[in-house]
BAKEZA-884896 format. One record per residue: residue in one letter; y, x, z of N, C-alpha, C in turn. Coordinates in nm, 2 decimals. Each point is the difference from the previous one (the first is absolute). Layout:
// BAKEZA-884896
["A"; [Y; X; Z]; [Y; X; Z]; [Y; X; Z]]
...
//
This chain:
// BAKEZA-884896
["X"; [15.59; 20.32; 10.96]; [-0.10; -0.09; -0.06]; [-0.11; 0.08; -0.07]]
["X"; [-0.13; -0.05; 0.03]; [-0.11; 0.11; -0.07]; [0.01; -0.03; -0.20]]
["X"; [-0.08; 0.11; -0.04]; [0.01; -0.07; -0.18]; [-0.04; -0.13; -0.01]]
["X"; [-0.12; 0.02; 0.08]; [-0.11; -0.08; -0.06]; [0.09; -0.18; 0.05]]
["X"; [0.07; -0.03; 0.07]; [0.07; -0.11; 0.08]; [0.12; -0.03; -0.14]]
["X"; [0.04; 0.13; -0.03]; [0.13; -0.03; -0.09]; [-0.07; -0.05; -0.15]]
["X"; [-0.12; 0.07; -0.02]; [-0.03; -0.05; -0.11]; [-0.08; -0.14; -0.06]]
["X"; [-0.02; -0.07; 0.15]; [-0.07; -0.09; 0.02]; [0.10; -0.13; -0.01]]
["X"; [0.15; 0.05; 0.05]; [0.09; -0.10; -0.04]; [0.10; 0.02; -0.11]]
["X"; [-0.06; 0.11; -0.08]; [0.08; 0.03; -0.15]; [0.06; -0.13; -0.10]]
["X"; [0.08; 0.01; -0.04]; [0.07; -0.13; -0.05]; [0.01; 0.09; -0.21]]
["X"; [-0.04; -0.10; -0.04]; [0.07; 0.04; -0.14]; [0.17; 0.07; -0.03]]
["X"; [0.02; -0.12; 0.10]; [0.16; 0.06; 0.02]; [0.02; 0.15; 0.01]]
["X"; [-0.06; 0.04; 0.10]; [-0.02; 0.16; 0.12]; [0.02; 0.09; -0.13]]
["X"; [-0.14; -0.05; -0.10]; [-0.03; 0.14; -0.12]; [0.13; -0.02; -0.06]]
["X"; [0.04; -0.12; -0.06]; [0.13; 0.03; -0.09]; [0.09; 0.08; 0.07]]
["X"; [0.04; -0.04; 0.12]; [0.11; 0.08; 0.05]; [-0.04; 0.12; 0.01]]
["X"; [-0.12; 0.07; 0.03]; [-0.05; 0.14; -0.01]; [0.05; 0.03; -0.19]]
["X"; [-0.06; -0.06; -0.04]; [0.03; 0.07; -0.17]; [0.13; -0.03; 0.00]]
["X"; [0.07; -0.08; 0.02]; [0.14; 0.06; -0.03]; [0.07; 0.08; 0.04]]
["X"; [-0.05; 0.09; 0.08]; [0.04; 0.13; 0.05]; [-0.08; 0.13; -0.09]]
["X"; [-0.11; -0.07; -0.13]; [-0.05; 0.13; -0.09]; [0.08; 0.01; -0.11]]
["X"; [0.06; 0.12; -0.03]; [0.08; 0.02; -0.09]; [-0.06; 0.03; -0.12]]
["X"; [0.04; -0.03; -0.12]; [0.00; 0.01; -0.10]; [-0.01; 0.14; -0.04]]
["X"; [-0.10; 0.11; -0.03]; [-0.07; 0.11; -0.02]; [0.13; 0.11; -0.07]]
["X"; [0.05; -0.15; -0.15]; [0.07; 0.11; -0.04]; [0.19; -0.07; 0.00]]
["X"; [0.01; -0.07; 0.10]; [0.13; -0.04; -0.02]; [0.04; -0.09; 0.15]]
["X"; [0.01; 0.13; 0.11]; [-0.05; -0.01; 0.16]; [0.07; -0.11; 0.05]]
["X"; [0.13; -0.05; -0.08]; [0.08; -0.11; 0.06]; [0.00; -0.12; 0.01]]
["X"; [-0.14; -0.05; -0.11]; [-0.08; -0.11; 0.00]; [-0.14; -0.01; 0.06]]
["X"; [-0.07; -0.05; 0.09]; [-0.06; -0.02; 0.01]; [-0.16; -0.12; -0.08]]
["X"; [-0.10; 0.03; 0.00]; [-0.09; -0.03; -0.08]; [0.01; -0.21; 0.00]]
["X"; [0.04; -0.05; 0.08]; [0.04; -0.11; 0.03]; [0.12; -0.06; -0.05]]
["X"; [0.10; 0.13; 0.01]; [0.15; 0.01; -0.07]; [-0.06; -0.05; -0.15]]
["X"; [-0.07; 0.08; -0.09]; [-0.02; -0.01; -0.11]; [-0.12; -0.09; -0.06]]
["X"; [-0.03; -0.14; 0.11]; [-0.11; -0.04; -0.05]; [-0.11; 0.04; -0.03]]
["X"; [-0.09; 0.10; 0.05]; [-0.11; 0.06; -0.01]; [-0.11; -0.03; 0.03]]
["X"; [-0.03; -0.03; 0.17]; [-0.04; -0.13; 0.08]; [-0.05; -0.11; -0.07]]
["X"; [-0.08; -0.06; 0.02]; [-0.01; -0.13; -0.09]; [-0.07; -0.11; 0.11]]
["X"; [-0.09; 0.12; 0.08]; [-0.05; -0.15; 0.11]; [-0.08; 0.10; 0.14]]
["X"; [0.01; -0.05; 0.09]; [-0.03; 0.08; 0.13]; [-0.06; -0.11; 0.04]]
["X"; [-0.14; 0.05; 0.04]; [-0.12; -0.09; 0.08]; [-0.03; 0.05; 0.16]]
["X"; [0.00; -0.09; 0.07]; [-0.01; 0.09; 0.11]; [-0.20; -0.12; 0.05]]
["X"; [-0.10; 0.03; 0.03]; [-0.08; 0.01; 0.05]; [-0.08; 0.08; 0.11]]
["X"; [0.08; -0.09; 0.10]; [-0.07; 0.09; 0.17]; [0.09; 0.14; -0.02]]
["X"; [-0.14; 0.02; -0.02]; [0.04; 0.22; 0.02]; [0.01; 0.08; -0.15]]
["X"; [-0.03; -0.14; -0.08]; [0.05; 0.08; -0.15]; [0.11; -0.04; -0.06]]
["X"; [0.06; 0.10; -0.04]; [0.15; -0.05; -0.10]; [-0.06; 0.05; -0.20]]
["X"; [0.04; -0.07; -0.03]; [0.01; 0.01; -0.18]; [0.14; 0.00; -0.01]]
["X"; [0.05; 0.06; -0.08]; [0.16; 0.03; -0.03]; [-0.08; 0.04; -0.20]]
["X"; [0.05; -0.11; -0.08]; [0.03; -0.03; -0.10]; [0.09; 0.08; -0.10]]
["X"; [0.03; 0.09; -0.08]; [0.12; 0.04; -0.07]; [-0.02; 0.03; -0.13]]
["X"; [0.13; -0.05; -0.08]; [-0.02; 0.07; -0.16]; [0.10; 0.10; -0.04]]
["X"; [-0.04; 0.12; -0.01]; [0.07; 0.08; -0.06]; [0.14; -0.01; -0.07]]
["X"; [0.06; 0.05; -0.01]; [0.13; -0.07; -0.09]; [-0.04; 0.07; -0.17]]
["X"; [-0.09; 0.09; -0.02]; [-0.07; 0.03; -0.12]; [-0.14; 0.05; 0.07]]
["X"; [-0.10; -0.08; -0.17]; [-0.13; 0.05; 0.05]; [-0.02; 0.16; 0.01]]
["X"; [0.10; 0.08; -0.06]; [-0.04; 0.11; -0.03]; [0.08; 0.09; 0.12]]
["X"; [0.04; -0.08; 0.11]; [0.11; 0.06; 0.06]; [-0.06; 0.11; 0.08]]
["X"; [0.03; 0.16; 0.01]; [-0.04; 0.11; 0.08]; [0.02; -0.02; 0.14]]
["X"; [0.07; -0.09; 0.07]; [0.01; -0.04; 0.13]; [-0.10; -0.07; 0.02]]
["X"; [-0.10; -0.04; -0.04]; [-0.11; -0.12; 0.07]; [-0.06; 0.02; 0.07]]
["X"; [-0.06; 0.15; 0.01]; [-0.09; 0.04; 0.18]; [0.11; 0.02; 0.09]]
["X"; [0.14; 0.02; -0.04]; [0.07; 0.03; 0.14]; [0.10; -0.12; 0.04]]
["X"; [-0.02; -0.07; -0.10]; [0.04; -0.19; 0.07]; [-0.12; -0.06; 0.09]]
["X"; [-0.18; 0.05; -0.06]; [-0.09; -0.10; 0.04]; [-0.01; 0.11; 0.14]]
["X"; [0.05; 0.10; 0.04]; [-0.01; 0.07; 0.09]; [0.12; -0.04; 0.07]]
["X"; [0.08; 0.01; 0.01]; [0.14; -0.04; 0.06]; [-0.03; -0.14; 0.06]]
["X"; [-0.08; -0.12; -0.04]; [-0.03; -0.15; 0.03]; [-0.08; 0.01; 0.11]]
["X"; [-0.12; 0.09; -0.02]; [-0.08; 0.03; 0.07]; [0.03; 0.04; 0.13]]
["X"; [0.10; 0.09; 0.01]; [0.08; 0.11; 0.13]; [0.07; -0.12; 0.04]]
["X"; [0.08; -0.09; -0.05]; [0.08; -0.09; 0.04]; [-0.10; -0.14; 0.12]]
["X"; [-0.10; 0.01; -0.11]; [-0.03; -0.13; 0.11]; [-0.09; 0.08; 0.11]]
["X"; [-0.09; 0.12; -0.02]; [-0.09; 0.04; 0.12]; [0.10; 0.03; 0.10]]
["X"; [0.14; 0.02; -0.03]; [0.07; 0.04; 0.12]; [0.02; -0.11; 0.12]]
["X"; [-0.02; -0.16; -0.11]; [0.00; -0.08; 0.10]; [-0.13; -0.06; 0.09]]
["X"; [-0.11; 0.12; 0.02]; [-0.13; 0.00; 0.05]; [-0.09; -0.08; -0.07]]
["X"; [0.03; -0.04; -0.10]; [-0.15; -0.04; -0.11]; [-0.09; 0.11; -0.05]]
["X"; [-0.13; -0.02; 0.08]; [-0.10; 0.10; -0.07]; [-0.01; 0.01; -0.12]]
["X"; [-0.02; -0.12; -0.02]; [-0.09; -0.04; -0.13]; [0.11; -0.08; -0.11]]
["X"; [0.05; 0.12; -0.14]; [0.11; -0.03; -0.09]; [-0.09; 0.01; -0.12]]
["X"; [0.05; -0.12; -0.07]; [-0.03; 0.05; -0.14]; [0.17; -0.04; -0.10]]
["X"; [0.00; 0.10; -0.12]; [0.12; 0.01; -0.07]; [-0.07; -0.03; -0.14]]
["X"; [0.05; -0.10; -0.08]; [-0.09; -0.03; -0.10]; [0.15; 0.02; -0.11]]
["X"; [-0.04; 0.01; -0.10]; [0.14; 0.04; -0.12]; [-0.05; -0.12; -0.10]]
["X"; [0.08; -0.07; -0.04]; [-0.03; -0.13; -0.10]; [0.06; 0.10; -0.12]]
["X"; [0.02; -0.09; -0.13]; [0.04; 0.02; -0.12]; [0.08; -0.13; -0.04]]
["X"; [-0.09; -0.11; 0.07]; [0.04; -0.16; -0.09]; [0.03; -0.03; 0.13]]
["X"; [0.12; -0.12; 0.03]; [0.08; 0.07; -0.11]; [0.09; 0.12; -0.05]]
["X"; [0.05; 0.02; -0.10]; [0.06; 0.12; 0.00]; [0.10; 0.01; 0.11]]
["X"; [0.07; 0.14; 0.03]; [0.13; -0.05; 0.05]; [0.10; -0.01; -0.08]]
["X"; [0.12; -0.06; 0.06]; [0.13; -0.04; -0.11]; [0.11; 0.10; 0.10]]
["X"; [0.09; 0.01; -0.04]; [0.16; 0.07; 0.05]; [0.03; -0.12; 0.06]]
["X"; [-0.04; -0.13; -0.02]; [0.08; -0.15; 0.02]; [-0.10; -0.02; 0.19]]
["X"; [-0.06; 0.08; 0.03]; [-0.06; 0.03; 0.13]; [0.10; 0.08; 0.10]]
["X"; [0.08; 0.07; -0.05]; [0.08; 0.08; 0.09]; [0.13; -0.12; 0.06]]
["X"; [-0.05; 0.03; 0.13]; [0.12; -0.07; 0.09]; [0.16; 0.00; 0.00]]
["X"; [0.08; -0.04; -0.02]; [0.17; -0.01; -0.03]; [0.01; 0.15; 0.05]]
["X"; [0.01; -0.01; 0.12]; [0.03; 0.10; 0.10]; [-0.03; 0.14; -0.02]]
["X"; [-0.14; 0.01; -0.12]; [-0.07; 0.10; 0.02]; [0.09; 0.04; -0.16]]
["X"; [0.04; -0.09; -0.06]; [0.10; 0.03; -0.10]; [0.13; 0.08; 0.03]]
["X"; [0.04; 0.00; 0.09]; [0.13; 0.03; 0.04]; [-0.03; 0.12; 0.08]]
["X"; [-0.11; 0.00; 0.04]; [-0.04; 0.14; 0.04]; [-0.03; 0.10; -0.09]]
["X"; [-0.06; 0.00; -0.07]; [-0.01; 0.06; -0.16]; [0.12; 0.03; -0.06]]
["X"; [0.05; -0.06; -0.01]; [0.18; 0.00; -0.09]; [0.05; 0.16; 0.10]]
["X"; [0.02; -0.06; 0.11]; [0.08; 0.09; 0.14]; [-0.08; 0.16; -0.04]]
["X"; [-0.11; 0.00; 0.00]; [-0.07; 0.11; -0.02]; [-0.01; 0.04; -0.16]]
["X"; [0.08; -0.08; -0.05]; [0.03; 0.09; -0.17]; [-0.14; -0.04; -0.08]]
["X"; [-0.03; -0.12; -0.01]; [-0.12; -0.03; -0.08]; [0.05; -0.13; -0.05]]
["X"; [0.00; -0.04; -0.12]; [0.06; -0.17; 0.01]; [-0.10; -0.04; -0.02]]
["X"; [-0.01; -0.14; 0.06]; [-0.07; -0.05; 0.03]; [-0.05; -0.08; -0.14]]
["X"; [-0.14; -0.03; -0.02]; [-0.03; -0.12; -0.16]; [0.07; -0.11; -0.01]]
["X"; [0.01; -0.04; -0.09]; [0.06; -0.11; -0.02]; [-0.09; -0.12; 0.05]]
["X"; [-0.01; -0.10; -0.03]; [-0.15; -0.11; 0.02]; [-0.03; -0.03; -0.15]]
["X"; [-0.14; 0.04; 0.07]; [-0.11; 0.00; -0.15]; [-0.03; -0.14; -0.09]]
["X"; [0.06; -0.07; 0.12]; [-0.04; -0.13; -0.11]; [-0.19; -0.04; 0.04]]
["X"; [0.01; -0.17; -0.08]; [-0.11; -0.02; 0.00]; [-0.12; 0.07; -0.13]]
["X"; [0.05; 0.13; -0.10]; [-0.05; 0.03; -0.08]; [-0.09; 0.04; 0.04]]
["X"; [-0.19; 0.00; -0.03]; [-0.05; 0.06; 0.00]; [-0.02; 0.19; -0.06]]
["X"; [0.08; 0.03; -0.04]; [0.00; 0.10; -0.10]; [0.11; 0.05; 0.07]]
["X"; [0.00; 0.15; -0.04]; [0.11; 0.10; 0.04]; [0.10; 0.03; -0.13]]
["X"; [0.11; -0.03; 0.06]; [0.11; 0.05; -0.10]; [-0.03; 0.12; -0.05]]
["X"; [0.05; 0.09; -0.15]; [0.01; 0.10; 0.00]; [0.18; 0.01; -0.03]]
["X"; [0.00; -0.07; 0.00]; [0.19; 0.07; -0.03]; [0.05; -0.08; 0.15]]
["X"; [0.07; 0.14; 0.04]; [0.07; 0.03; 0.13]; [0.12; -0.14; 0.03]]
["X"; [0.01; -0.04; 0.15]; [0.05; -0.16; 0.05]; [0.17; 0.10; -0.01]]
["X"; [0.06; -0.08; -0.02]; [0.12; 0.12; 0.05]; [0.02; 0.03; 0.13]]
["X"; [0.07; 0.11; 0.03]; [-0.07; 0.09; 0.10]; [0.15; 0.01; 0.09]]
["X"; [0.02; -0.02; 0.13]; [0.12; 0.02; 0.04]; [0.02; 0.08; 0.11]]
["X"; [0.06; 0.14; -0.01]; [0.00; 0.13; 0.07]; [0.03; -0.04; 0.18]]
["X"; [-0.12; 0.06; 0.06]; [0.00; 0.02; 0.14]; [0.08; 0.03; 0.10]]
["X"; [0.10; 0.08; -0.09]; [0.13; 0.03; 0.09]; [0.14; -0.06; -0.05]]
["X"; [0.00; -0.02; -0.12]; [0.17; -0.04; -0.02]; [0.00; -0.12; -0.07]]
["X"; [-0.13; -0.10; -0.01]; [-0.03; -0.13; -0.06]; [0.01; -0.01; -0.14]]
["X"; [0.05; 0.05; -0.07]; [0.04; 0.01; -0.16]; [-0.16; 0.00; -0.03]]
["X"; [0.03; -0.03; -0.20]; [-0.09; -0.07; -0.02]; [0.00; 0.09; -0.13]]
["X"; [0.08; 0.11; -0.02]; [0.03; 0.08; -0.08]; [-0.09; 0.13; 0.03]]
["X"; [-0.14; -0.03; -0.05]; [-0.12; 0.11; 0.04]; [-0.06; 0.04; -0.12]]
["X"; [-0.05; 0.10; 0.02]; [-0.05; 0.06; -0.13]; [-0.21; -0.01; 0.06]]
["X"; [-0.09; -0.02; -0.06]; [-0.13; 0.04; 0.01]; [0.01; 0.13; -0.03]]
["X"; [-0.10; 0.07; 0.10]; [0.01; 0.15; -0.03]; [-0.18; 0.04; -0.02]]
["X"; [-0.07; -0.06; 0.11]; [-0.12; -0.02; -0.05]; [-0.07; -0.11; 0.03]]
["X"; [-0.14; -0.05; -0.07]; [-0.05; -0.12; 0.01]; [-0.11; -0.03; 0.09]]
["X"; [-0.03; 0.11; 0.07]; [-0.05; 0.04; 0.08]; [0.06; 0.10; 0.13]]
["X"; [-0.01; -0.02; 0.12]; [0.10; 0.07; 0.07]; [-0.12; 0.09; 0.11]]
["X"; [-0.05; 0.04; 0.06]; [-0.03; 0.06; 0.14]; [-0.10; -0.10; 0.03]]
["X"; [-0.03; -0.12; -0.04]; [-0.11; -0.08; 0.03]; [-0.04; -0.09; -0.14]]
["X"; [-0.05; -0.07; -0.01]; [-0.02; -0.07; -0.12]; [0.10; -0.16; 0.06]]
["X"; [0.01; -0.03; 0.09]; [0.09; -0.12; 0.02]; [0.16; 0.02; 0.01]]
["X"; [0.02; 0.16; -0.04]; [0.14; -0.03; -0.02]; [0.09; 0.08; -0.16]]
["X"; [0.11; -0.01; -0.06]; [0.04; 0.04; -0.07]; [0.13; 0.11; 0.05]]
["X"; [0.04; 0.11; -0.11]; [0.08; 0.08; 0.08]; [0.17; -0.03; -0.08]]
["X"; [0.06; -0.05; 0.04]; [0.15; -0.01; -0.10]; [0.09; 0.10; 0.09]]
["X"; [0.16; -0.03; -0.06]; [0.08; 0.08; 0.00]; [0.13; -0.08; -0.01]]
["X"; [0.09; 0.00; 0.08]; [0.12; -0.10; 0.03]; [0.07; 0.02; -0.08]]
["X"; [0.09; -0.05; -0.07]; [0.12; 0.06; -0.12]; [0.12; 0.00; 0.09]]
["X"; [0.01; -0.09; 0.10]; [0.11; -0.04; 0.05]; [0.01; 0.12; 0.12]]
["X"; [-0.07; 0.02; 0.07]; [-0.05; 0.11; 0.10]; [0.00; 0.15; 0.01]]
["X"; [-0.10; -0.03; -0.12]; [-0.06; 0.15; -0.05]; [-0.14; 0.05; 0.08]]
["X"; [-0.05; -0.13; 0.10]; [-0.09; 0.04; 0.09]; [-0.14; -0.07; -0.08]]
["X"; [-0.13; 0.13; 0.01]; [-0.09; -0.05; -0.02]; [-0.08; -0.09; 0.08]]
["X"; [-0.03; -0.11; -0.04]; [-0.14; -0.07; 0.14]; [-0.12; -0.02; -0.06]]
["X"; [-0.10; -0.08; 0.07]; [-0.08; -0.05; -0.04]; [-0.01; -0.16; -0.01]]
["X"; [-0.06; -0.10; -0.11]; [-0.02; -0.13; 0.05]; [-0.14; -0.04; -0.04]]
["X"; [-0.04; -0.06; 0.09]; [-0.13; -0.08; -0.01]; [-0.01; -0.10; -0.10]]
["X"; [-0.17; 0.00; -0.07]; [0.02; -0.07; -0.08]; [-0.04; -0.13; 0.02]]
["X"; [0.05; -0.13; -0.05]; [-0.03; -0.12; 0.01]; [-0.12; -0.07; -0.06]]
["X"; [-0.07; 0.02; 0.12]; [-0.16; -0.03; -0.05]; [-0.08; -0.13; 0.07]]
//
């Protein structure tokens, strides 16, 4: 089938399924769709708009997410992409898909807790329950981990360090 034919019958659907095959820059086992990122895919003729909000404004992954969206849909013969990054609304941890939870956990990250309807960010940590041996007997080690959306603890029960995301 030529591009120009496939992208003429492009379905909103088509791009989602494309992005849910773009992974997550810094945590490969979720995908940008896995974690709510996506917010709205427009498809117009020969142009696609793909919508997303960062999971932090400040997040160092933002040109290789809005590049990764990009590569994802031209693959499916759309000339003409645009990748726009919102702010409002924020994003929440309460955006990550069940599944994408349990993917996280398996890969040694525990997953947020749900953030609730608070507008405001906690500062004292949800309790935290270790990735590998479920115990709830964790220590905070830092409050900041390898990214700004996660924290670094330390199992008591284990002795294994992980990381968990924070509930935002």
């Amino acid at each position: 089938m030529e591009r120009s034919a496939i992208s003429r019958q492009l379905s909103a659907d088509d791009v989602w399924a494309a992005l849910a095959h773009v992974p997550d820059p810094e945590i490969p086992v979720v995908s940008v769709t896995d974690m709510g990122m996506v917010r709205d895919v427009a498809v117009d003729g020969r142009r696609v708009t793909v919508t997303f909000t960062p999971t932090f404004s400040g997040c160092p992954a933002l040109h290789v997410i809005r590049e990764s969206i990009g590569e994802a849909v031209r693959a499916l013969g759309v000339p003409d992409v645009e990748v726009r990054s919102t702010l409002t609304p924020p994003w929440t941890t309460d955006w990550i898909q069940p599944d994408a939870r349990e993917r996280l956990r398996q890969y040694g990250i525990a997953p947020p807790a749900p953030a609730g309807d608070t507008p405001l960010i906690t500062l004292d940590p949800e309790p935290t329950r270790c990735p590998r041996c479920g115990s709830l007997n964790v220590r905070m080690t830092a409050s900041f981990g390898p990214t700004l959306c996660k924290r670094l603890y330390v199992c008591e029960s284990c002795k294994e360090p992980f990381e968990g995301f924070k509930s935002v």
